[in-house]
C-alpha positions in Angstrom: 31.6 -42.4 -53.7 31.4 -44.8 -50.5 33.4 -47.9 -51.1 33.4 -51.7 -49.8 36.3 -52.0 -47.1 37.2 -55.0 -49.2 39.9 -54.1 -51.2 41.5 -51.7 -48.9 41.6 -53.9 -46.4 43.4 -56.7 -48.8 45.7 -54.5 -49.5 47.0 -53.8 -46.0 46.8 -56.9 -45.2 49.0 -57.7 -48.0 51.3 -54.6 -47.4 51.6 -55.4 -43.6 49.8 -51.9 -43.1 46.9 -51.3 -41.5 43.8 -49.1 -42.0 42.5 -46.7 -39.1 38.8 -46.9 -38.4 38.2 -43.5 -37.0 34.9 -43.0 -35.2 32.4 -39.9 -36.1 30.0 -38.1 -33.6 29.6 -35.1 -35.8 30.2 -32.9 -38.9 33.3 -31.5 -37.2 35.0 -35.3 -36.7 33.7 -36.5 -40.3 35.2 -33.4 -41.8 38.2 -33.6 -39.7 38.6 -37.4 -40.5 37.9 -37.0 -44.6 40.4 -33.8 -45.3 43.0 -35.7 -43.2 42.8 -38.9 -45.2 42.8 -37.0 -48.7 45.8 -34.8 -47.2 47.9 -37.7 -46.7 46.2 -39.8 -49.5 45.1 -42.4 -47.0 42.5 -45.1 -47.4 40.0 -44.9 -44.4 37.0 -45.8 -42.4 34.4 -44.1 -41.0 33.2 -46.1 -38.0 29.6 -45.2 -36.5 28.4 -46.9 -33.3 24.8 -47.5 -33.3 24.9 -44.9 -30.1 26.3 -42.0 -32.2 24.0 -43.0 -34.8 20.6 -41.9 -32.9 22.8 -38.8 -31.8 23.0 -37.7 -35.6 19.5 -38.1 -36.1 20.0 -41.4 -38.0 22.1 -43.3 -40.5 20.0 -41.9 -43.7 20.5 -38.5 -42.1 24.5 -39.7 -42.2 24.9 -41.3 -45.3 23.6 -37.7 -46.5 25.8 -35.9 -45.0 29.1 -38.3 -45.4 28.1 -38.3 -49.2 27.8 -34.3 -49.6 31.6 -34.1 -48.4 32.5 -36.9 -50.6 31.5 -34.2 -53.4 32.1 -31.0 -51.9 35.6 -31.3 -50.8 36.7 -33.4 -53.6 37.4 -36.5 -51.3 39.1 -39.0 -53.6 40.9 -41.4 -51.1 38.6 -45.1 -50.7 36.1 -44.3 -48.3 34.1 -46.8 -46.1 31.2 -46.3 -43.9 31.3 -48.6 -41.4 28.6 -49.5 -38.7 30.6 -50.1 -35.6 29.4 -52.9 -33.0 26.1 -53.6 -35.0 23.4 -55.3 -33.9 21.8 -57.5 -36.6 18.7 -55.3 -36.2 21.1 -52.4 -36.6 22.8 -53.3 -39.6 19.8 -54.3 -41.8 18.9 -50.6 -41.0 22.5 -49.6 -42.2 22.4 -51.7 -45.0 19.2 -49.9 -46.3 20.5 -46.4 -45.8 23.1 -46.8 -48.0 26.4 -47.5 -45.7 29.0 -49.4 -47.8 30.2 -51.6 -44.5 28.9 -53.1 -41.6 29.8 -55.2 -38.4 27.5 -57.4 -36.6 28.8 -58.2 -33.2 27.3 -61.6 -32.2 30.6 -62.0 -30.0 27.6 -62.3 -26.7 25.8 -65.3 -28.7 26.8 -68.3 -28.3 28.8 -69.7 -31.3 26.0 -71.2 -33.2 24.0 -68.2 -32.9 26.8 -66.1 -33.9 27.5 -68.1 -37.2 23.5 -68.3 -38.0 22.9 -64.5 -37.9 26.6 -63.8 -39.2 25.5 -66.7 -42.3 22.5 -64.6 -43.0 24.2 -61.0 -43.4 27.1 -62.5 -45.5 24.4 -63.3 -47.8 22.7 -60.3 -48.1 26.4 -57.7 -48.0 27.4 -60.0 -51.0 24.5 -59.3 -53.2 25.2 -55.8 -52.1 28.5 -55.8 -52.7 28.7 -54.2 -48.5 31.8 -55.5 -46.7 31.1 -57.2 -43.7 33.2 -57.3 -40.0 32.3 -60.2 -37.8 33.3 -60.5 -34.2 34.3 -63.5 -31.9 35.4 -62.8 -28.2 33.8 -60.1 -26.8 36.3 -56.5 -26.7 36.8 -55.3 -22.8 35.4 -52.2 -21.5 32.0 -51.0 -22.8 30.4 -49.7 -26.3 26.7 -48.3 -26.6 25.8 -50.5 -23.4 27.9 -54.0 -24.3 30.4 -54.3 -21.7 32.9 -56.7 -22.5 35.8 -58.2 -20.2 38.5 -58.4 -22.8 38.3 -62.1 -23.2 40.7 -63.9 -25.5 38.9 -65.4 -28.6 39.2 -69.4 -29.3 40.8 -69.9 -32.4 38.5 -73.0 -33.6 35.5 -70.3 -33.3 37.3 -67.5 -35.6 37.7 -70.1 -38.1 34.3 -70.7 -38.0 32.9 -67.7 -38.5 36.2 -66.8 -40.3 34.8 -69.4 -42.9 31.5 -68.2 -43.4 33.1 -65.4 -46.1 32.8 -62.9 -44.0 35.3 -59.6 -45.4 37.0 -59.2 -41.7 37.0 -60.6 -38.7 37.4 -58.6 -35.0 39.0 -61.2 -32.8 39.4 -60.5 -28.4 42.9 -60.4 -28.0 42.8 -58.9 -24.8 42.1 -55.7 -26.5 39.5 -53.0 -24.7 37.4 -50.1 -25.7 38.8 -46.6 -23.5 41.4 -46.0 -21.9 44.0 -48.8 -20.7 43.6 -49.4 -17.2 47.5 -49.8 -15.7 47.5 -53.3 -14.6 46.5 -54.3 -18.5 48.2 -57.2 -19.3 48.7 -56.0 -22.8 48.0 -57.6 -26.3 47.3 -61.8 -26.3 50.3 -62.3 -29.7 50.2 -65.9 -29.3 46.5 -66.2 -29.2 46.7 -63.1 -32.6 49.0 -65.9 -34.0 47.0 -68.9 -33.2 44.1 -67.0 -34.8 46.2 -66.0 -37.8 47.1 -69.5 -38.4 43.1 -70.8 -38.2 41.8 -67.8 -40.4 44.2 -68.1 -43.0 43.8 -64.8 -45.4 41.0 -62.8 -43.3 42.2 -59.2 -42.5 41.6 -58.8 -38.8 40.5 -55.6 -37.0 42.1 -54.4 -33.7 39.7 -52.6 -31.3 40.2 -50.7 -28.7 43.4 -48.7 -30.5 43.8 -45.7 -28.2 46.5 -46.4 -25.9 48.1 -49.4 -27.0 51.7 -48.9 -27.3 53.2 -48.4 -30.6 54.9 -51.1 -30.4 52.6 -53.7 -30.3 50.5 -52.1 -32.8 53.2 -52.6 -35.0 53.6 -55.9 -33.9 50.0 -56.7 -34.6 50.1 -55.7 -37.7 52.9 -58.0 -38.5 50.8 -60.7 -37.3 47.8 -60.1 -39.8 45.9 -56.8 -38.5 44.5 -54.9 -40.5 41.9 -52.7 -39.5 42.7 -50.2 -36.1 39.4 -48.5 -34.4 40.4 -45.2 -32.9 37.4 -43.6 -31.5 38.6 -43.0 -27.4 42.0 -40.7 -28.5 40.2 -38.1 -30.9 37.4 -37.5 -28.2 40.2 -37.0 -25.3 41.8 -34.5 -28.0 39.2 -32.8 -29.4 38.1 -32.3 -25.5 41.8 -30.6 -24.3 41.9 -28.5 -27.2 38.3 -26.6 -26.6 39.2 -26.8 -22.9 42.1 -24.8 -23.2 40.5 -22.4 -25.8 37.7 -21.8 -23.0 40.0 -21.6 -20.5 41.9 -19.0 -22.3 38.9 -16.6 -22.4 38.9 -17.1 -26.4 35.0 -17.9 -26.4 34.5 -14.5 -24.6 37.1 -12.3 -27.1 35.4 -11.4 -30.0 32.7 -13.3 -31.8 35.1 -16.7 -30.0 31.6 -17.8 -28.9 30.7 -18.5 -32.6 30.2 -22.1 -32.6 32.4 -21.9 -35.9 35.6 -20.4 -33.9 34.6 -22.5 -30.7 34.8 -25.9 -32.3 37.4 -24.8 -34.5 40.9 -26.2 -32.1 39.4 -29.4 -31.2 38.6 -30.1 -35.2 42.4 -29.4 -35.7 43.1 -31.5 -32.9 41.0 -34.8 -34.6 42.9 -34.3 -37.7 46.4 -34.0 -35.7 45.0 -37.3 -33.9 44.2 -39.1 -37.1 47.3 -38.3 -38.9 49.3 -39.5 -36.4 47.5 -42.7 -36.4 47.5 -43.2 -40.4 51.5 -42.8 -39.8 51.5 -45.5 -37.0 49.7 -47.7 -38.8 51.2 -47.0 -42.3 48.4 -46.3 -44.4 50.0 -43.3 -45.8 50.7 -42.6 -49.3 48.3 -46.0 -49.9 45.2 -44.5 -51.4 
């Protein structure tokens, strides 16, 4: 059964471990992401953008299909489904198909906007008992069309909306979405601190987790992360891996064209990704 991010997230937060938010596009990456997590008895999220959302024919048409592996594979690790970089139009649709998570990204309002659209969702998740993820500071590079600059997010404005009872809060700490350009700067740990001080007991969420270095993902952990997105990393893996088996000739040996055998090395490559992750961020062995 689909759970609130709530409790797992309090937990890391209070273990100084963090949980991996791993982006799905398709049956292959849920499947991927689900038998990994119950392999290494890991807590996890599934994080849909409302992009890959229209791709899969729609979140009802999701929640289906997330549910049905819940059951079939015997999945009994904490589950979340998580709307990733929601509109508010977005996650009122989420809400109704029966995802137990969702993040409204009102980091492009301005403040007040933010906290009244952000005031009315923490409303309805809590008489849903749906875990909310607010965002202040817009993340750099772009998701489903919201290009972001990786702006540094005022600590007086996470408190704010940090205040608002809100279950986590995604603050810009410098952090972007793809791959890290090589004059990045790297992660913002006094403005992470600052914001740590002004949210108090808020798990924060890091976005934008393929490429940082491992040592400042460990470091912002220590400083109150934690939630990581990975979405960037399994789709540069799952590419290489059916790249090579095409390359190889493998599609044309056999019945290697069988969509079954095709996708089958970049599936194996998601859950190499994803376990590597859950042991970065320490979410192993937590279930």
């Amino acid at each position: 059964m689909l759970v609130s991010a709530q409790e797992m997230l309090n937990k890391a937060r209070d273990g100084k471990y963090a949980v991996g938010q791993f982006n799905i596009n398709n049956l292959e990456w849920t499947k991927a992401v689900l038998l990994t997590a119950q392999e290494n008895n890991s807590p996890v999220i599934l994080g849909v953008s409302e992009g890959a959302g229209k791709y899969m024919c729609g979140y009802k048409t999701i929640v289906g299909m997330v549910n049905g592996m819940l059951e079939e594979l015997n999945i009994t690790v904490p589950v979340a489904l998580h709307l990733d970089h929601g509109s508010y139009e977005g996650a009122l649709k989420c809400i109704e198909a029966g995802f137990s998570s969702v993040m409204f990204d009102g980091s492009h309002y301005p403040i007040a906007e933010n906290i009244e659209k952000t005031t009315e969702l923490v409303n309805l998740t809590n008489s849903k008992g749906i875990s909310l993820e607010a965002e202040v500071g817009s993340i750099g590079g772009e998701e489903d069309g919201v290009v972001g600059t990786g702006e540094v997010a005022d600590a007086a404005e996470c408190k704010q909306i940090a205040d608002l009872g809100i279950t986590m809060l995604a603050a810009g700490i410098g952090n972007i979405h793809g791959k890290y350009p090589e004059n990045w700067k790297g992660l913002a740990f006094d403005a992470l601190a600052a914001i740590k001080a002004a949210t108090g007991d808020v798990p924060l969420v890091l976005h934008g987790g393929t490429g940082i270095p491992e040592e400042m993902i460990k470091k912002a952990i220590s400083l109150g992360v934690a939630k990581i997105n990975v979405n960037t990393e399994c789709q540069l893996s799952f590419a290489e891996a059916t790249r090579q088996y095409i390359e190889a000739g493998k599609d044309q040996q056999g019945k290697g064209f069988d969509p079954r055998k095709l996708l089958a090395p970049g599936f194996e490559a998601i859950k190499a990704t994803v376990k590597e992750k859950m042991e970065l961020f320490g979410s192993i062995g937590k279930a």
